[in-house]
N, C-alpha and C positions, 0 to 999 in steps of 0.2 A: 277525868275528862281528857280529853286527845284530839287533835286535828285529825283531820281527816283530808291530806292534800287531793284525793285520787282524781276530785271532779273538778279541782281547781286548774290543773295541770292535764294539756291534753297527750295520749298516749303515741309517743313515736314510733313508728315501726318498721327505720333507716331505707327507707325509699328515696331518699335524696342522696344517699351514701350508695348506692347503687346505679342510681343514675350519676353520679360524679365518676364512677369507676367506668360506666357505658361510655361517657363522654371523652372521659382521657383514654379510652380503647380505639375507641374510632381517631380519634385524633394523631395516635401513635402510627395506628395503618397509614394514614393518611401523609405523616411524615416519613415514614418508609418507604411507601408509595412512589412520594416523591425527589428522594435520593436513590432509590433504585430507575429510575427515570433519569435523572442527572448523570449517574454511572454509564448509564448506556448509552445516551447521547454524546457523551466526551469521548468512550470508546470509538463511537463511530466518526468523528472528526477526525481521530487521531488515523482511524484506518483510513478512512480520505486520501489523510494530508501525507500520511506513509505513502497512501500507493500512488499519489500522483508525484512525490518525490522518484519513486523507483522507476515509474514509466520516463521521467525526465533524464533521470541516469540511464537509462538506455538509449532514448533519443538522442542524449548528449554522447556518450561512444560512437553512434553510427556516424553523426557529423562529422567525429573525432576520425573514423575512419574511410570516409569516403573523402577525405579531405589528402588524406597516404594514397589513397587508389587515385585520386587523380587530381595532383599536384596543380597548384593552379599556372604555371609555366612550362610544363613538361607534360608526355606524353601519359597516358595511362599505366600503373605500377603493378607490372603482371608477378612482382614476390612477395606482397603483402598477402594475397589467399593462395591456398595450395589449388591443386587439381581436386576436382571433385572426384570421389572413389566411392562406393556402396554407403561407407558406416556417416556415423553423424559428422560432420563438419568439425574440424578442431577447434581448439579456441587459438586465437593467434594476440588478444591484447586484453589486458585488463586493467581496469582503472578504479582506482582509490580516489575518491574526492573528497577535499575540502574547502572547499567554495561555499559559503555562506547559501543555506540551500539545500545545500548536499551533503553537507555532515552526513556521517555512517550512511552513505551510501559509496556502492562498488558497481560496478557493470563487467561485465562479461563478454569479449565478441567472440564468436563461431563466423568462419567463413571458407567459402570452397568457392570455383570459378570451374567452367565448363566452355574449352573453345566450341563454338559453333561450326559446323560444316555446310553446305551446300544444299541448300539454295541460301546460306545466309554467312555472314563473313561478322569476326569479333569474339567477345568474349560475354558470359554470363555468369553475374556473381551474384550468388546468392549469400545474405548478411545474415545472424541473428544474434541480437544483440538482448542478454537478460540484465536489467536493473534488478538492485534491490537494497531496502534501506531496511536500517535498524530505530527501534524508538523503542525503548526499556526491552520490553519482555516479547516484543513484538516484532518480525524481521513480515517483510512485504516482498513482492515480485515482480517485476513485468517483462515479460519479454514480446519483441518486436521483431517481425520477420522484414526484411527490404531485399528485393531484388530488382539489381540494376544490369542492363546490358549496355555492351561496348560500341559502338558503330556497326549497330547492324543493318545489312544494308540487299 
């Protein structure tokens, strides 16, 4: 005589070992999901925060140099920009900052000046100032075009 478990015991046939493996699958995308979400979001703060750093490095040279073009007790400063000629504008200043801010950022100015003739009296300076900052592996850009005229009149 012998037992006979087969009717006692009901037969498994790992249905629950298959949905445990579904569920930790979906869950895994779901984690990935959303650290691939996190990565991109951080990316794009970081290029934000870069390019409105580099736009401010620009903005802060032009200041920088419209402040040489026209002193604030003296007349207008006709040898900070050259003549303006066919090719691009030279650069005539460049600026390293480190000002809380401005870390790894530099600026660039370009500027040229055109006397005016008749019907109009003065000068015309055209500015362009490029920013741009560094953050790891990442360098950014801005540049700013500004043109100012002299008393014209």
């Amino acid at each position: 005589m012998y037992l006979n478990l087969s009717h006692s015991q009901p037969r498994e046939k790992g249905a629950a070992l298959a949905i445990a493996l579904f569920v930790l699958l979906v869950m895994s995308l779901v984690g990935l999901t959303l650290v691939r979400s996190l990565n991109d979001t951080a990316s794009a703060v970081a290029s934000d925060v870069l390019g409105t750093r580099a736009q401010l490095a620009a903005t802060s040279s032009i200041q920088a140099i419209m402040v040489e073009l026209y002193p604030l007790d003296t007349n207008f400063d006709d040898s900070v920009c050259p003549a303006r000629t066919s090719n691009d504008p030279p650069v005539v200043r460049n600026y390293n900052y480190t000002a809380p801010g401005l870390t790894q950022c530099t600026a660039q100015i370009r500027c040229n000046q055109l006397d005016l003739s008749d019907p109009y009296n003065g000068s015309h300076i055209r500015i362009i100032a490029e920013g741009s900052c560094e953050g790891g592996t990442m360098v950014y850009s801005k540049r700013i075009l500004v043109e100012v005229a002299d008393a014209i009149k």
